[in-house]
C-alpha positions as CSV (number, residue, x, y, z in Angstrom):
1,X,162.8,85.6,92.1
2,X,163.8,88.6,94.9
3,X,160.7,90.5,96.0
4,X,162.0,93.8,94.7
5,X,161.8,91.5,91.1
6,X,158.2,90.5,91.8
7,X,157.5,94.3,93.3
8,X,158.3,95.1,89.9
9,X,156.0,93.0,88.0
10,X,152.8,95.1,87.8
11,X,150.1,94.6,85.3
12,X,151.8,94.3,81.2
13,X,150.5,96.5,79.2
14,X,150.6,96.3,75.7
15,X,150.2,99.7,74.1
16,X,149.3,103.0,75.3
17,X,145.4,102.7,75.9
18,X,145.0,106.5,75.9
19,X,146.9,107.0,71.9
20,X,144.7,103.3,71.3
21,X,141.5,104.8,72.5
22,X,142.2,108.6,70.1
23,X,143.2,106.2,67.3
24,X,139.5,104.5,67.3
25,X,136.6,106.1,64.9
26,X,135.0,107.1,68.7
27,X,138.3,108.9,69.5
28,X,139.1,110.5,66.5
29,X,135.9,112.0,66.4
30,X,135.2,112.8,69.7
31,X,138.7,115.0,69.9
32,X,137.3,116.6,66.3
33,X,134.3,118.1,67.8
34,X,136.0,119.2,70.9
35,X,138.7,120.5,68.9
36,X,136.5,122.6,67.3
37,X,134.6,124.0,70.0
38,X,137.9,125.1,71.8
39,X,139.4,126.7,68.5
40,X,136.6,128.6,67.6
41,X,136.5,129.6,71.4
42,X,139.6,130.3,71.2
43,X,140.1,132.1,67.8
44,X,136.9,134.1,69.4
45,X,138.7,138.1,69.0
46,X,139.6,137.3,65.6
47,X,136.6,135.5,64.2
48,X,133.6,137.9,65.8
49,X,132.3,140.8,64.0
50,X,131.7,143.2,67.2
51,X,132.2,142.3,70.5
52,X,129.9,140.2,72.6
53,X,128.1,143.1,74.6
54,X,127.4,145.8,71.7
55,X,124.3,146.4,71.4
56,X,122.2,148.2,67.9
57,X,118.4,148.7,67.1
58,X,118.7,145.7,64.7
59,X,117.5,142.9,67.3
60,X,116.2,139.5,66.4
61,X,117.7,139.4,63.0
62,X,117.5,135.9,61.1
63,X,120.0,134.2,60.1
64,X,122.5,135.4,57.3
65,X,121.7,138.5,58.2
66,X,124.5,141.1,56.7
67,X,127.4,141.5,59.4
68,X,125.9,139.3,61.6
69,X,125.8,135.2,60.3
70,X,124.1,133.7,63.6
71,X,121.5,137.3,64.1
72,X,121.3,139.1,66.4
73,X,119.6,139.0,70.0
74,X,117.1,141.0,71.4
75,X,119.0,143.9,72.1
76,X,120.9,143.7,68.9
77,X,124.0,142.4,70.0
78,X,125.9,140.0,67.8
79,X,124.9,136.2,68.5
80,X,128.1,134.5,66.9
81,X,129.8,137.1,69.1
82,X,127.8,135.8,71.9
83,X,128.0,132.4,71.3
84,X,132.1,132.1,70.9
85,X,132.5,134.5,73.6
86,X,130.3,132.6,75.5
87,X,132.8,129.5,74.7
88,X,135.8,130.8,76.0
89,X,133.8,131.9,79.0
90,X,132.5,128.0,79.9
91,X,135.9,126.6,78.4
92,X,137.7,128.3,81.2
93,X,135.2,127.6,83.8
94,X,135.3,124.3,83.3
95,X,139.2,123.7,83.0
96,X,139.6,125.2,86.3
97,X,136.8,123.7,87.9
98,X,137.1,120.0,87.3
99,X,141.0,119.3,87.5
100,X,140.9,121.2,90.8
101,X,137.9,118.9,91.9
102,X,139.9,115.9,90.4
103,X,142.8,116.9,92.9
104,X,141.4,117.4,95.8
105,X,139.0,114.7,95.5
106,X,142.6,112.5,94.8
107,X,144.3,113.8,98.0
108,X,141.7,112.8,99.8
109,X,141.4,109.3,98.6
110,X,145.4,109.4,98.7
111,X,145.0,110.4,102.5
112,X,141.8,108.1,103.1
113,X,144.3,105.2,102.0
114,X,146.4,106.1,104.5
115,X,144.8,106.0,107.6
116,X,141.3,104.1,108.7
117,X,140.6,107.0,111.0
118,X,141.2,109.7,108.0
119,X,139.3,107.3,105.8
120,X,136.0,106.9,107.8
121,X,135.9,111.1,108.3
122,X,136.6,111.4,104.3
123,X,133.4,109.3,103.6
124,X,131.4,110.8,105.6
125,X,132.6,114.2,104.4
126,X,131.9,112.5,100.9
127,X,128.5,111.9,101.7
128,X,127.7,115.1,103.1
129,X,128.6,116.7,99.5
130,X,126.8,113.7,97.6
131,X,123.2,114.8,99.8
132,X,123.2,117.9,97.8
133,X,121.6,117.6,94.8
134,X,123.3,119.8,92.1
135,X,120.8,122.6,91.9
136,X,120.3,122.7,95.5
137,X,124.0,122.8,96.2
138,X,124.3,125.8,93.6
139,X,121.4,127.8,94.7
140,X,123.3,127.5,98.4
141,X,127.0,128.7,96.9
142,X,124.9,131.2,95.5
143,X,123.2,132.5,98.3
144,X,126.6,133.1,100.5
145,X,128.5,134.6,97.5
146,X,126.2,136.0,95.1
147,X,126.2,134.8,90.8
148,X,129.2,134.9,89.3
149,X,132.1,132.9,87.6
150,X,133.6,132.0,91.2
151,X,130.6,130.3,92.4
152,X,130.2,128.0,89.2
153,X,133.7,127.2,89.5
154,X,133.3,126.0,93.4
155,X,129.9,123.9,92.7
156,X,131.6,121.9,90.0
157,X,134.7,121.3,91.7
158,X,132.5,120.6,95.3
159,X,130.2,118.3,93.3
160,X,133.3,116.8,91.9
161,X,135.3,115.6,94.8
162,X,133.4,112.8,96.4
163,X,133.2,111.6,92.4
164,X,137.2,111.3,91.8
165,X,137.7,110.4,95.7
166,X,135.5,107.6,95.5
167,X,136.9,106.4,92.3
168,X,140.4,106.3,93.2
169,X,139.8,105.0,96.6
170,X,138.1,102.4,94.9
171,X,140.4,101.8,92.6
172,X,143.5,102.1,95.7
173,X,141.9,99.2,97.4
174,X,141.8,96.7,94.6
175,X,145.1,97.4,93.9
176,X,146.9,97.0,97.6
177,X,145.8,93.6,97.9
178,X,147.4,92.4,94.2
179,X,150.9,90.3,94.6
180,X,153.3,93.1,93.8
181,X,151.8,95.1,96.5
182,X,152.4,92.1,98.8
183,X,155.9,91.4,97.5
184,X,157.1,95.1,98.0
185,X,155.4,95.3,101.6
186,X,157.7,92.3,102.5
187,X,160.3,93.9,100.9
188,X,161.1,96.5,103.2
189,X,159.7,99.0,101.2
190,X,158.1,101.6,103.3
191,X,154.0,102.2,103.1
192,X,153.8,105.5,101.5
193,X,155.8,104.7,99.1
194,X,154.1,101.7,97.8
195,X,150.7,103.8,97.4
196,X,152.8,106.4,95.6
197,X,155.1,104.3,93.6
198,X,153.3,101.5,93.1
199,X,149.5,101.3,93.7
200,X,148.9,104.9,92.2
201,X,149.9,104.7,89.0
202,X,147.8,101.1,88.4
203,X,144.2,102.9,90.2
204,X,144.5,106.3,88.0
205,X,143.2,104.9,84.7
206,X,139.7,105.9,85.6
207,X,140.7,109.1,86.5
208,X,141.5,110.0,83.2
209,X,138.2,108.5,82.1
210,X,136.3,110.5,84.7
211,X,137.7,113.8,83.9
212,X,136.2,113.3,80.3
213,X,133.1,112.4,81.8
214,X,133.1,115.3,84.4
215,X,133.8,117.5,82.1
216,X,130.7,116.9,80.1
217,X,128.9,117.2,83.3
218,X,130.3,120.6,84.2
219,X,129.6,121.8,81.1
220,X,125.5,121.3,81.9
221,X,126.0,122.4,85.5
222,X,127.1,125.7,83.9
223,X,124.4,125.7,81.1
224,X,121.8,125.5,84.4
225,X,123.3,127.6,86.7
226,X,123.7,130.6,83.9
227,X,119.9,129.3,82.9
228,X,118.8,130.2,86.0
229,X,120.2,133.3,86.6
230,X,123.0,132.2,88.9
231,X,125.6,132.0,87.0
232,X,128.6,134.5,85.4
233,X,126.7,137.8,85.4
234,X,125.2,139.6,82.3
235,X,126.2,141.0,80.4
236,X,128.9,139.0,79.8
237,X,127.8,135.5,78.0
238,X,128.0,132.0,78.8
239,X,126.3,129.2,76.6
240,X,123.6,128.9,78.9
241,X,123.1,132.8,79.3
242,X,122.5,133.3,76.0
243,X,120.4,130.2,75.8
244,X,118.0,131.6,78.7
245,X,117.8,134.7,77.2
246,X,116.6,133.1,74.0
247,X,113.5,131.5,75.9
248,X,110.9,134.4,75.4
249,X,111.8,134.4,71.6
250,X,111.8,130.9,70.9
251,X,108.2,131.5,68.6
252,X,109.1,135.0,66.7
253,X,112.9,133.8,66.6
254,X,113.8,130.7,67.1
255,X,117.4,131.0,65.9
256,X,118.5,132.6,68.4
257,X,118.1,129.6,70.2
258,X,120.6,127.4,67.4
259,X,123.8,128.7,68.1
260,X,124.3,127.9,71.8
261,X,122.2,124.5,71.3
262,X,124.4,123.2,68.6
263,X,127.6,124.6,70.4
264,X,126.7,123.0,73.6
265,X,125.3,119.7,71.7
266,X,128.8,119.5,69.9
267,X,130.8,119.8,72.9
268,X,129.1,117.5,74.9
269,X,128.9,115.1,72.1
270,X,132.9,115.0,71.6
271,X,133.7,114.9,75.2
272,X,131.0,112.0,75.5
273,X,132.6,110.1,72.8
274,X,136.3,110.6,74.1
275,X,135.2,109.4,77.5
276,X,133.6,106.0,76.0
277,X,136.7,105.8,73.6
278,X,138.9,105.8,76.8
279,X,136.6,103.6,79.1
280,X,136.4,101.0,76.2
281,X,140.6,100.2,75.6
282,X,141.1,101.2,79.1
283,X,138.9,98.1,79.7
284,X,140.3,95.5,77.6
């Protein structure tokens, strides 16, 4: 057997673990919740009543109330408004903010792999961003640029980069020291290309795990930063906005409260469930 044959040899694989892992009772359900939470996000213009910052002198309605099926806040604005505004506005932050963490976090492992030198200034760099705890990481983004939706997008994707770097880095040196790797080395074939061609593709399964994961994550990191008051500014709503503001009413109303709990709890839950759907075929 030539060494561009045994190059060529990398691990079998016999079916599509991502379709596997959606076809499990984990999967299937998983991808339902999320599904829902992003349609009803993203059918947001058509499904509220009134939009998400209109205010009337009918605040803390129950629930059911006429016009208004989730009640209203304290300033008598719509909640179901609120609340599938509020989706769209964490759905978008989020699907910005991880993949671009997920990237950069990649091109530096990618990098790291290819040079000692660029690998011993990428882990330090990784641990620099890893001795910020969340919070304290968002308050100090916060404090150079103010609240808003551009700061919660650079926390996540900040706290997200050592995360996928070390992953793939991880996963880069298992893989250069498996036969194939070897056999194309002697080969001829040049360096970069075996990381891109060859080691690559068999180190990003995790990846795909970890964005799942991450994206759970981000979704909290929102939640708290809006909790807080650092996040997107009001009056526009985020999940955790709406949530904070329902904190003083929790006693006289506490639905206000339901709608962005069981929205977050939902989406969390799905995005949970795909990632252990994934991690458990991509495992076998």
């Amino acid at each position: 057997m030539t060494t561009t044959e045994l190059a060529a040899r990398r691990p079998p694989r016999a079916r599509n673990p991502y379709l596997a892992a959606l076809g499990t009772v984990r999967g299937r359900a998983g991808i339902a919740l999320v599904a829902l939470v992003v349609l009803a996000g993203l059918l947001a213009p058509l499904l509220a009543g009134q939009g998400p910052t209109d205010q009337s002198g009918d605040g803390l309605r129950p629930l059911s109330s006429p016009g208004h099926p989730l009640g209203t806040d304290d300033l008598g604005r719509d909640l179901l408004s609120r609340v599938l505004y509020g989706i769209r506005a964490d759905l978008g932050i989020i699907a910005v903010a991880v993949p671009l963490g997920a990237l950069i976090g990649c091109v530096l492992a990618l990098l790291a792999a290819a040079h000692p030198v660029v690998d011993t200034v990428v882990q330090r760099s990784f641990d620099l961003i890893l001795a910020f705890p969340g919070l304290i990481l968002a308050l100090a983004v916060t404090s150079i640029l103010g609240p808003g939706r551009l700061p919660v997008v650079l926390v996540i994707a900040l706290a997200e980069i050592p995360v996928f770097g070390r992953l793939l880095r991880g996963g880069i040196l298992v893989q250069r020291e498996r036969e194939y790797v070897v056999a194309a080395r002697v080969g001829g074939t040049s360096r970069s290309r075996v990381l891109v061609r060859h080691i690559l593709p068999n180190a990003a399964d995790p990846i795909v795990v970890q964005i799942a994961v991450s994206l759970t994550v981000a979704v909290f990191v929102e939640g708290a930063m809006s909790f807080l008051g650092v996040g997107v500014r009001p009056p526009q709503p985020t999940l955790g906005s709406v949530l904070s503001q329902s904190v003083p009413y929790l006693a006289q109303a506490p639905q206000f409260a339901a709608g962005p709990l069981i929205t977050v709890t939902a989406l969390v839950l799905g995005l949970s469930l795909t990632a252990e759907a994934l991690n458990r075929e991509i495992r076998r």
